[in-house]
C-alpha positions as CSV (number, residue, x, y, z in Angstrom):
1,X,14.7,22.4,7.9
2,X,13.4,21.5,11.2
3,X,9.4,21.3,11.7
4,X,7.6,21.4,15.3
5,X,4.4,20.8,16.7
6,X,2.8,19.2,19.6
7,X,6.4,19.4,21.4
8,X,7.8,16.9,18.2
9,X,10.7,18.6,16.7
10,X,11.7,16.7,13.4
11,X,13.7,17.4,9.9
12,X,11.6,18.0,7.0
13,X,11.5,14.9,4.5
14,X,13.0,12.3,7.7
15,X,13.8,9.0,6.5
16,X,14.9,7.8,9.4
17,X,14.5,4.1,10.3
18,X,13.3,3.6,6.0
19,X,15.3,0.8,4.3
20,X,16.0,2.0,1.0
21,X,17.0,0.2,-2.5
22,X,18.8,2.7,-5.0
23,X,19.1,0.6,-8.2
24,X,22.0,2.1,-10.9
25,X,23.3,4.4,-7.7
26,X,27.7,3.8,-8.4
27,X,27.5,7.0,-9.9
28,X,25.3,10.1,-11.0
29,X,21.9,11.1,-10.0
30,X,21.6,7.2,-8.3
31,X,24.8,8.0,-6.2
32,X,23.4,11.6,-5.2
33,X,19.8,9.6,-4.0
34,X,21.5,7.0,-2.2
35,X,23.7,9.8,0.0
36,X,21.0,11.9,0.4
37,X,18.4,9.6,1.9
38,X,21.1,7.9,3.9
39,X,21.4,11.8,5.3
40,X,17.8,11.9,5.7
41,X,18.2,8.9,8.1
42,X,17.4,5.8,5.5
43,X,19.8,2.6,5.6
44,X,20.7,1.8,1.7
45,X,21.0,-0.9,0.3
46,X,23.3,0.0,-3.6
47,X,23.2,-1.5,-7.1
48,X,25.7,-1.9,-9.3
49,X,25.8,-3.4,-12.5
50,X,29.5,-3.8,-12.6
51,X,31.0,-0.9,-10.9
52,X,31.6,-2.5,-7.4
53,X,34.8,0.0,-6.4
54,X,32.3,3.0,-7.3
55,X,29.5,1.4,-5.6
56,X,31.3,0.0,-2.5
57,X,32.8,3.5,-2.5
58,X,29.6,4.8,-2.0
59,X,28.5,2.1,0.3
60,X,31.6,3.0,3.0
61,X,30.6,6.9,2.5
62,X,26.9,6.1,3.8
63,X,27.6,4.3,6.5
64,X,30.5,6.5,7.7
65,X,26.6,9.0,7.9
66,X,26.1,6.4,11.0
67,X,23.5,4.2,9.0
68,X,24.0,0.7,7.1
69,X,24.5,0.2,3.6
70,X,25.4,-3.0,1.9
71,X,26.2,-3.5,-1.9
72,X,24.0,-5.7,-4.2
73,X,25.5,-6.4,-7.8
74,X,23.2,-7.7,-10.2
75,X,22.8,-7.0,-14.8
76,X,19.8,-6.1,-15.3
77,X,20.0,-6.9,-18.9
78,X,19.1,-10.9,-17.7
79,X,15.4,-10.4,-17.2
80,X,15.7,-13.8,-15.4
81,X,17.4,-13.1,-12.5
82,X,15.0,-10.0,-11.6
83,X,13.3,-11.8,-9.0
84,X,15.7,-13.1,-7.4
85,X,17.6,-9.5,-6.8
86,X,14.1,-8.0,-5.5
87,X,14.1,-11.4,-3.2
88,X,18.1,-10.5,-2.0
89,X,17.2,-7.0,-1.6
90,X,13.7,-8.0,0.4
91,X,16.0,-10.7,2.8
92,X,18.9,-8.2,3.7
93,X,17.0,-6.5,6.5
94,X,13.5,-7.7,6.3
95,X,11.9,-5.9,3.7
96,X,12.0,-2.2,2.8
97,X,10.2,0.6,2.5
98,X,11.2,2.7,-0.4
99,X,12.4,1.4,-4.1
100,X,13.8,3.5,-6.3
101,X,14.3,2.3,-9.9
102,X,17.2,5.0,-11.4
103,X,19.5,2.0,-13.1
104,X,19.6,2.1,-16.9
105,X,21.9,2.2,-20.0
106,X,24.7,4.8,-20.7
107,X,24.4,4.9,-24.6
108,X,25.4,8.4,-24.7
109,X,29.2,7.5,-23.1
110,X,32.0,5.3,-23.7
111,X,31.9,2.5,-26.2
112,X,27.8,2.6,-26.1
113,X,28.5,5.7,-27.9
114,X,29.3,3.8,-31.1
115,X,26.7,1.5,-31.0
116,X,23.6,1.5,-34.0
117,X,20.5,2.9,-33.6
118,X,18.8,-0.6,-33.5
119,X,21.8,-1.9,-30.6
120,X,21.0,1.5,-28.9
121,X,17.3,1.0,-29.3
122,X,16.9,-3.1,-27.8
123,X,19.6,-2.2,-24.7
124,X,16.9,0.5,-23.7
125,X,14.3,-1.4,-24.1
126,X,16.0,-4.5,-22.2
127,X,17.0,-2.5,-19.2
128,X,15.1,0.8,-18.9
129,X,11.9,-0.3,-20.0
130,X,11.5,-4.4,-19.6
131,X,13.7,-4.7,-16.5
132,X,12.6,-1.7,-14.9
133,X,8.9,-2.3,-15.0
134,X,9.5,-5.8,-13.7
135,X,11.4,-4.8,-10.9
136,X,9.3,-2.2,-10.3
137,X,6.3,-4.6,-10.4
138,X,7.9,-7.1,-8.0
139,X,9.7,-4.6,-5.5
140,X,5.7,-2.8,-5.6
141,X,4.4,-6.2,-4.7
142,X,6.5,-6.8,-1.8
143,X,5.6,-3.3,-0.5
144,X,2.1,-3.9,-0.8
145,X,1.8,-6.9,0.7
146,X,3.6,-5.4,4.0
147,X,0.8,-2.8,4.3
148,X,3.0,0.6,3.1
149,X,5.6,1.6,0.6
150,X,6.7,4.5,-1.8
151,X,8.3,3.6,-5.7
152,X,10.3,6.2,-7.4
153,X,10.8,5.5,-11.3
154,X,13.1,8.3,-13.5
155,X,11.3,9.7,-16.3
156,X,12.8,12.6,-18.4
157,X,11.2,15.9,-19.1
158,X,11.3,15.8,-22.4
159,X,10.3,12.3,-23.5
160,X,6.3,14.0,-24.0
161,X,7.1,16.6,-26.1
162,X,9.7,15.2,-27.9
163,X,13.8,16.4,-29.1
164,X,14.7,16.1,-32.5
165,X,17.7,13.6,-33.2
166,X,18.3,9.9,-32.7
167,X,18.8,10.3,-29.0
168,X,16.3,12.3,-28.5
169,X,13.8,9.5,-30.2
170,X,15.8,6.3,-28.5
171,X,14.8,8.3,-25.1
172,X,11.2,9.5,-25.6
173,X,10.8,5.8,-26.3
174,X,12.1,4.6,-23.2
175,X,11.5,7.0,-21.0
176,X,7.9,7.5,-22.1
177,X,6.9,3.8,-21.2
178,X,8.1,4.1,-17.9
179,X,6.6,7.3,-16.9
180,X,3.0,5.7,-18.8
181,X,3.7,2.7,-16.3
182,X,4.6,4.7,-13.0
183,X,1.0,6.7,-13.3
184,X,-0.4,3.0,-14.0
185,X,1.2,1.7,-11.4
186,X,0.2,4.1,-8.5
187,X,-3.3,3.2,-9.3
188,X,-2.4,-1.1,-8.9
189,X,-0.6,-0.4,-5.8
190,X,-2.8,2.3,-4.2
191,X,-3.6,3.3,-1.4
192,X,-0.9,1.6,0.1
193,X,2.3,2.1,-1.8
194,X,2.7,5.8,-3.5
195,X,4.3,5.4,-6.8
196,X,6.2,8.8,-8.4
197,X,7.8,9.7,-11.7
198,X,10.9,12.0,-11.4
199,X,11.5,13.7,-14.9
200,X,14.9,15.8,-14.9
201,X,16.5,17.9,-17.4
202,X,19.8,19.1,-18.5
203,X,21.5,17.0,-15.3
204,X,25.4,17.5,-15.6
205,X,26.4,14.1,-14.9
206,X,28.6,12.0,-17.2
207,X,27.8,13.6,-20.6
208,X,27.4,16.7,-19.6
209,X,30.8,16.7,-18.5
210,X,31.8,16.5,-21.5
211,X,29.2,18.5,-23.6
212,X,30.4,20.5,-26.3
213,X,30.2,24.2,-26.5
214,X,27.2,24.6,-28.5
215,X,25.5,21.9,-26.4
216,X,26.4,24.4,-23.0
217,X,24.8,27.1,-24.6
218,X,21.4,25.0,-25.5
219,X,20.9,24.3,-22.4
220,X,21.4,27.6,-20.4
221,X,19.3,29.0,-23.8
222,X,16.5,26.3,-22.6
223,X,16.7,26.4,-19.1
224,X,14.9,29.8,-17.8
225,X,17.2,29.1,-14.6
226,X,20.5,29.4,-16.9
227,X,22.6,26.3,-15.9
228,X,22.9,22.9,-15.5
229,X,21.2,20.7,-12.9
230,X,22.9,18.9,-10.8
231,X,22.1,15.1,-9.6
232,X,21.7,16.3,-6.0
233,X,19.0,18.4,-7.1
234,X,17.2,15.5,-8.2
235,X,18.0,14.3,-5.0
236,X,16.5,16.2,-2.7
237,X,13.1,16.0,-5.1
238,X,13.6,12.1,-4.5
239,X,14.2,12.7,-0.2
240,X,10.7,14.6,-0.3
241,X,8.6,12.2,-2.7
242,X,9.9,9.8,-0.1
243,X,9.2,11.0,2.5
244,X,5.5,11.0,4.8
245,X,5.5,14.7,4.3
246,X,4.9,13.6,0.7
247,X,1.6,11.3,1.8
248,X,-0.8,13.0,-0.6
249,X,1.3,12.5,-4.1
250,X,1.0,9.9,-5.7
251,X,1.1,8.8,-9.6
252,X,3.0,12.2,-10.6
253,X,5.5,12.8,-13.5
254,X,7.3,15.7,-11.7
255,X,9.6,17.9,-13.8
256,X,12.7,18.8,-11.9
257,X,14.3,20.7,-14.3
258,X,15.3,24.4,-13.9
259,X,12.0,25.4,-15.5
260,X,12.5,24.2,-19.4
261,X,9.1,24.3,-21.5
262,X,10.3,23.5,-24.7
């Protein structure tokens, strides 16, 4: 979509010239972010945990879009080497001007599938919550201290009102501190970084692959728009929140999620 006025024709929710950080972005709704702000016009800058084919992949595929992108690895799982990723990401191009916090744990996949409850229950804590809101805290910093900013944390719509089962619980934990910290955090950092809160929904990415049937019918039961999300629909909620045209939001949990209530 292309706005005009006073003879300035521009795209709708232009990132061009932003530096961006995508953390978890080898794959699912962090790949679909880091693509679509790279459309918008942002140089990336992608983290991987361990995936680096996947994330140089993704790296090669941005900046065949004509902008730069450049792959930082780093386990967020050692608390103490936070700082120093925020410091590699701040050197690469002098500074940035959008963080999004997206990495966290898979324990709904693969061998994480298997874990306990209580192995389940620290890795959450360890990387979505501890490492997230220190990352967020330092990455806000940065931001702040260069006048200007915008943070995007990923919530999830139902961590408030809760889902029965031990997922559901391991979740609302996890996800409920960070989306407690995001509205916390918009008031530290305001007025000059906007902090955000994207909560999806039933977003078909590596699980839902795989759902079974009676899962696929709970969520087109739940879902009044009667199907799955897809990661570039949280995308293009994360291109606008990062955007200017966004200037007046800040400290929102924003449920992008096909309109579930329940």
């Amino acid at each position: 979509m292309r706005l005009q006025g006073a003879n300035v024709v521009r795209e709708f929710a232009d990132l061009t010239g932003v530096i961006s950080v995508v953390t978890g972005a080898s794959s699912g709704i962090g790949r679909a972010i880091a693509l679509e702000f790279a459309r918008a016009g942002a140089d990336v800058i992608v983290h991987c945990a361990s995936s680096m084919g996947l994330a140089e992949s993704l790296a090669e595929e941005i900046r065949s879009l004509g902008r730069r992108s450049v792959v930082l690895q780093a386990d967020f799982a050692e608390s103490e080497g936070l700082e120093a990723f925020v410091e590699r990401a701040w050197s690469q191009w002098g500074g940035f001007g959008v963080w999004v916090n997206n990495a966290g744990v898979d324990v709904l996949t693969g061998p994480a599938a298997d874990w306990s409850y209580e192995h389940k229950l620290q890795r959450l804590l360890d990387v979505d919550v501890l490492s997230s809101l220190i990352l967020a805290k330092k990455a806000g910093q940065r931001m702040f201290e260069q006048g200007s900013g915008v943070m995007l944390t990923i919530g999830w719509d139902q961590a408030d009102r809760g889902m029965e089962g031990n997922s559901g619980e391991l979740f609302a934990t996890s996800k409920n501190a960070m989306m407690g910290f995001s509205r916390s955090l918009s008031l530290s950092l305001a007025p000059r970084v906007r902090v955000n809160c994207i909560a999806p929904g039933w977003i078909k990415t590596a699980w839902g692959e795989n759902a079974s049937s009676s899962w696929q019918q709970r969520v087109l039961r739940e879902t009044p728009l009667h199907r799955w999300g897809l990661p570039e629909d949280i995308a293009r909620c994360a291109r606008f929140l990062c955007s200017d045209d966004a200037s007046f939001i800040t400290g929102q949990v924003i449920n992008v999620n096909g309109g579930a209530v329940r």
